[in-house]
C-alpha positions in Angstrom: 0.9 -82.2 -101.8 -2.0 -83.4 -99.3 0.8 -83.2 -96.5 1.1 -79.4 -97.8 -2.2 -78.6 -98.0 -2.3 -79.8 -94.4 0.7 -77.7 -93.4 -0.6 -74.8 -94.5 -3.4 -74.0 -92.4 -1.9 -75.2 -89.4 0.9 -73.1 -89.9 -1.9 -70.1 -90.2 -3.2 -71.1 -87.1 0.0 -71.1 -85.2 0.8 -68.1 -86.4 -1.9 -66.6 -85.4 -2.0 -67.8 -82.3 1.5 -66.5 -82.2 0.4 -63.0 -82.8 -2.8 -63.3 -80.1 -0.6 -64.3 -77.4 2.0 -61.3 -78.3 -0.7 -59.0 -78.2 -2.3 -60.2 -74.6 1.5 -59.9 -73.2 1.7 -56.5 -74.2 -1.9 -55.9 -72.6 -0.8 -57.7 -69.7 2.2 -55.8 -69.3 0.4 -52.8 -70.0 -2.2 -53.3 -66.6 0.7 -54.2 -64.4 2.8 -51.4 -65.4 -0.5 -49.3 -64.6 -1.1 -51.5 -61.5 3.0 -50.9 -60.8 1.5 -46.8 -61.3 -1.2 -47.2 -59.3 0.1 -49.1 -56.1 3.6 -46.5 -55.9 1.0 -43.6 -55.9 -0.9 -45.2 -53.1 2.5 -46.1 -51.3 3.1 -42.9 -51.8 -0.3 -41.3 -50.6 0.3 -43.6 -47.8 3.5 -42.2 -47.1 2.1 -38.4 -47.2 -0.5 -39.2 -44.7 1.7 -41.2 -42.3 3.5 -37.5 -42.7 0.6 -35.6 -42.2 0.0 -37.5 -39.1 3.3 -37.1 -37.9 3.3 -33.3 -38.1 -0.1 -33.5 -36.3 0.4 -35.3 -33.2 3.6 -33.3 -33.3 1.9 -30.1 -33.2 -0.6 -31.8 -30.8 2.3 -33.0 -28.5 3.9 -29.1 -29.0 1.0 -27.4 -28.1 0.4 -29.6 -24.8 3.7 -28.3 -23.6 2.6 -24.7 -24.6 -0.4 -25.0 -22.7 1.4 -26.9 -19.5 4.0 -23.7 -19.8 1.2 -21.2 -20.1 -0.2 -22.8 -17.0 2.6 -22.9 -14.9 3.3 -19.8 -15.9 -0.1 -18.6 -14.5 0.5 -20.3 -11.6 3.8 -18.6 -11.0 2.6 -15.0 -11.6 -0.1 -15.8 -9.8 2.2 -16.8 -6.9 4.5 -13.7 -7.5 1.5 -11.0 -7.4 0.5 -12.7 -4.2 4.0 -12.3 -2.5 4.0 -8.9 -3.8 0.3 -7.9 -2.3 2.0 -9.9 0.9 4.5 -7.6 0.9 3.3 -4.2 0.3 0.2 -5.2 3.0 3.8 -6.0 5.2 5.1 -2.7 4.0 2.0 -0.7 5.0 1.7 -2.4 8.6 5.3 -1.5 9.0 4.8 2.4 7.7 1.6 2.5 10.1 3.8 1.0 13.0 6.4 3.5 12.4 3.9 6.7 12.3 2.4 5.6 15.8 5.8 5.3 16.8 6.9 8.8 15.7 3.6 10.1 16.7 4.0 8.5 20.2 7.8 9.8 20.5 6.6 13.3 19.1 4.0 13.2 22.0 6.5 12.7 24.6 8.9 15.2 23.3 5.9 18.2 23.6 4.8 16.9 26.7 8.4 17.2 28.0 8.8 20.9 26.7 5.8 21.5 28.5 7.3 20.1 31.8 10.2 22.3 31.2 8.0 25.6 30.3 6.2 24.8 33.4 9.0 24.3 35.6 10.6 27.7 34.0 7.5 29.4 35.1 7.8 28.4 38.4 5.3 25.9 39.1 5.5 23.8 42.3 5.5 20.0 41.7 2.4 18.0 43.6 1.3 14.5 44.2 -1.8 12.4 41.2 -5.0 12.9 43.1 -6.8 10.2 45.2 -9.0 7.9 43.0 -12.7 8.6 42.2 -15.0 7.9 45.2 -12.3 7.7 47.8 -11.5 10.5 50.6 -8.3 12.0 49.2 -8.6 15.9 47.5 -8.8 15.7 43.7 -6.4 17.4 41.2 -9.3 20.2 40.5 -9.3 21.0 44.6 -7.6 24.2 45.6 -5.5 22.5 48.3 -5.4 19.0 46.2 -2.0 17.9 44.8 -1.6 18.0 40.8 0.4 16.3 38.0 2.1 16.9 35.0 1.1 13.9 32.8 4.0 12.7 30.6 3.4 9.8 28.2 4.7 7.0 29.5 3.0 7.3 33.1 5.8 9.3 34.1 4.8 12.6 36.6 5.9 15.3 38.8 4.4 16.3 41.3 4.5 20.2 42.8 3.2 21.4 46.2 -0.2 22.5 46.8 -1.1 25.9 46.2 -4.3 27.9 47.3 -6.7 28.3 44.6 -6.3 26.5 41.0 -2.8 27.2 39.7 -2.1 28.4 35.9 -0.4 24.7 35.7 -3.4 23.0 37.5 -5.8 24.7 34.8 -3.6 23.7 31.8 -3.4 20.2 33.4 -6.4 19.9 33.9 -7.6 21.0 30.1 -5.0 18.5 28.6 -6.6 15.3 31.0 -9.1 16.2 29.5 -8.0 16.1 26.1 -6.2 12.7 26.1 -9.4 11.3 27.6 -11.7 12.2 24.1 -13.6 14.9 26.0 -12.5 17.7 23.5 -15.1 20.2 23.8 -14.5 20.2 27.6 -10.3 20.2 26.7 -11.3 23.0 24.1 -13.0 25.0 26.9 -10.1 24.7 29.5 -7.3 25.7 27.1 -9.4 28.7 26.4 -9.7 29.6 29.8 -6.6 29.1 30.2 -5.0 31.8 27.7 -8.1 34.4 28.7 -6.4 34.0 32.3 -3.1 33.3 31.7 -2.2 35.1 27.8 1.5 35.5 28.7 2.7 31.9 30.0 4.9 30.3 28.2 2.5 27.7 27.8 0.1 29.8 25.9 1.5 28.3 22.5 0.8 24.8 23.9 -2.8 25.7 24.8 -3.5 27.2 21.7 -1.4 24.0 19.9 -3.9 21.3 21.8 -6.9 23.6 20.5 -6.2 22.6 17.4 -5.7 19.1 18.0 -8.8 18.8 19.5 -10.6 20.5 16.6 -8.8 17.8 14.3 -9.6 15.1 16.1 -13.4 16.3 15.9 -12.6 16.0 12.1 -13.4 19.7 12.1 -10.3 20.4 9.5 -11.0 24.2 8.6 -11.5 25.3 12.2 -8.4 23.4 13.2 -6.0 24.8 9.9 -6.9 28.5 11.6 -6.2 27.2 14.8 -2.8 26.1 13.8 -1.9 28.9 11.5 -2.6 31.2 15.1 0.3 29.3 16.3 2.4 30.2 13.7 1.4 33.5 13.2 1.3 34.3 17.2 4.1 31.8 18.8 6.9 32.0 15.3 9.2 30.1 17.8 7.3 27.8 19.7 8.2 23.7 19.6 4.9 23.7 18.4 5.2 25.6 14.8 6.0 22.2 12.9 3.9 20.3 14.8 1.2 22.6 13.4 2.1 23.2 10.0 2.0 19.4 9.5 -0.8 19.2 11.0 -2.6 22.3 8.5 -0.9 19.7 6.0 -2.9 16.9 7.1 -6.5 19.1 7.4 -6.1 20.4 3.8 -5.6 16.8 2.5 -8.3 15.6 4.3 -11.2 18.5 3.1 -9.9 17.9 -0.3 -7.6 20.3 -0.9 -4.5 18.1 -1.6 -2.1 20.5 -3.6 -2.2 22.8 -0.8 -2.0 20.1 1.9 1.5 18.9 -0.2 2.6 22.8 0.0 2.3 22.3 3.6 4.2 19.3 4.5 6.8 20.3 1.5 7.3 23.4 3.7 7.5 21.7 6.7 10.5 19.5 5.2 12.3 22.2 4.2 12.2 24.7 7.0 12.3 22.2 9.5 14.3 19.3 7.6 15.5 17.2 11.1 12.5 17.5 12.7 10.4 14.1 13.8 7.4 16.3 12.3 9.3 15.9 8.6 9.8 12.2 9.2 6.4 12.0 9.3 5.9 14.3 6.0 8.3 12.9 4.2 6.5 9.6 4.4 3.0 11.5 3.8 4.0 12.8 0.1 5.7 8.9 -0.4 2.4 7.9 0.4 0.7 10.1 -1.9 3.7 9.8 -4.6 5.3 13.2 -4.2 9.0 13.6 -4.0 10.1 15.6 -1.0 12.1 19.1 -2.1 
């Protein structure tokens, strides 16, 4: 029985202890499931931000390259507009090269009509003048030798007359002229038509009138100037000459639609003419079609 009695509350104790250590297991295995929890939601976090970071310095590395582009984009337009401001400066040199060039061709084409109007009217051909200061006759001499001046240094030459020819006067006037002294060109193509009203060179006179009022920049004196060679000389070489030229005036007081009127005119009533070359390329410039 005392054996029993020992038993007994040893057996108590080892069950209890039994039940204590099943109890701390289950709490055990409780924190390290939660621990278990706890470290596959920071793996996990860990995971999301390792994401997070990837997308970043992906959209980091993207936008680089979208800024390089952009820049070598700039860089290329830049390049293009300044080929293209190259160009069109190349263009306009070439344009401006081209009008002197008509202009200059135009010139010698009057100046031969006028050789041919002069030699229709019977003028007798003469030798250039001795230079200034030496002790030949000049041009202006009644006995002195004249020229025709033709661009390009080209001349004929007429015998002396007595007293100053109709040919010596307009030669003279035109020197004058294609020296820059336009008041005293002005004055000797006057004089010129009040002496001489019928000579086939009265258009020309009248034509170089003009010209010199233009070249004055006095546009409104030189548009009636030109419309009298219309109006007075309908078939003189000098008609388109002059309504380009009343083109030209009205443009340059302002008065463009009119100015386009006249060079559109002068296109289409005188379409092969140098003098619509040179319109044609007028209303490009000023972005008008040519009818």
């Amino acid at each position: 029985m005392r054996s029993l009695g020992v038993t007994l509350p040893a057996a108590a104790l080892l069950l209890a202890a039994a039940c204590a250590s099943t109890s701390d297991v289950k709490t055990i295995n409780s924190q390290v499931s939660d621990l278990q929890d706890q470290l596959a939601q920071v793996k996990k976090n860990a995971s999301s931000k390792e994401e997070v970071q990837n997308v970043n310095s992906k959209l980091a590395q993207q936008t680089q390259t979208l800024l390089k582009s952009n820049a070598d984009l700039s860089v290329k337009v830049a390049e293009v507009d300044d080929r293209m401001q190259n160009t069109q400066g190349s263009i306009e040199q070439t344009n401006y090269r081209i009008e002197k060039l008509v202009q200059q061709m135009t010139q010698v084409q009057h100046d031969i009509e006028e050789l041919r109007a002069a030699l229709r009217a019977g003028q007798a051909p003469s030798s250039p003048a001795t230079a200034a200061g030496g002790t030949g006759v000049s041009a202006a001499s009644p006995v002195g030798p004249t020229a025709v001046p033709i661009q390009g240094e080209m001349s004929v030459t007429a015998p002396a007359m007595p007293g100053e020819s109709p040919l010596t006067s307009y030669q003279s006037a035109y020197r004058d002229y294609q020296k820059g002294n336009f008041d005293l060109a002005m004055a000797g193509f006057r004089d010129f038509l009040v002496r001489n009203p019928t000579s086939d060179l009265a258009d020309n006179a009248t034509y170089w009138i003009g010209e010199s009022l233009y070249s004055q920049k006095k546009y409104r004196e030189a548009i009636e100037q030109f419309d009298q060679v219309v109006s007075r000389y309908p078939r003189s070489d000098k008609v388109p000459a002059s309504l380009l030229k009343k083109g030209y005036g009205y443009i340059s007081i302002g008065e463009k639609s009119q100015g386009i009127v006249q060079l559109q005119y002068v296109v289409h009533e005188h379409p092969s003419s140098q003098e619509a070359a040179l319109a044609r390329q007028k209303l490009k410039s000023l972005g008008v079609e040519s009818k």
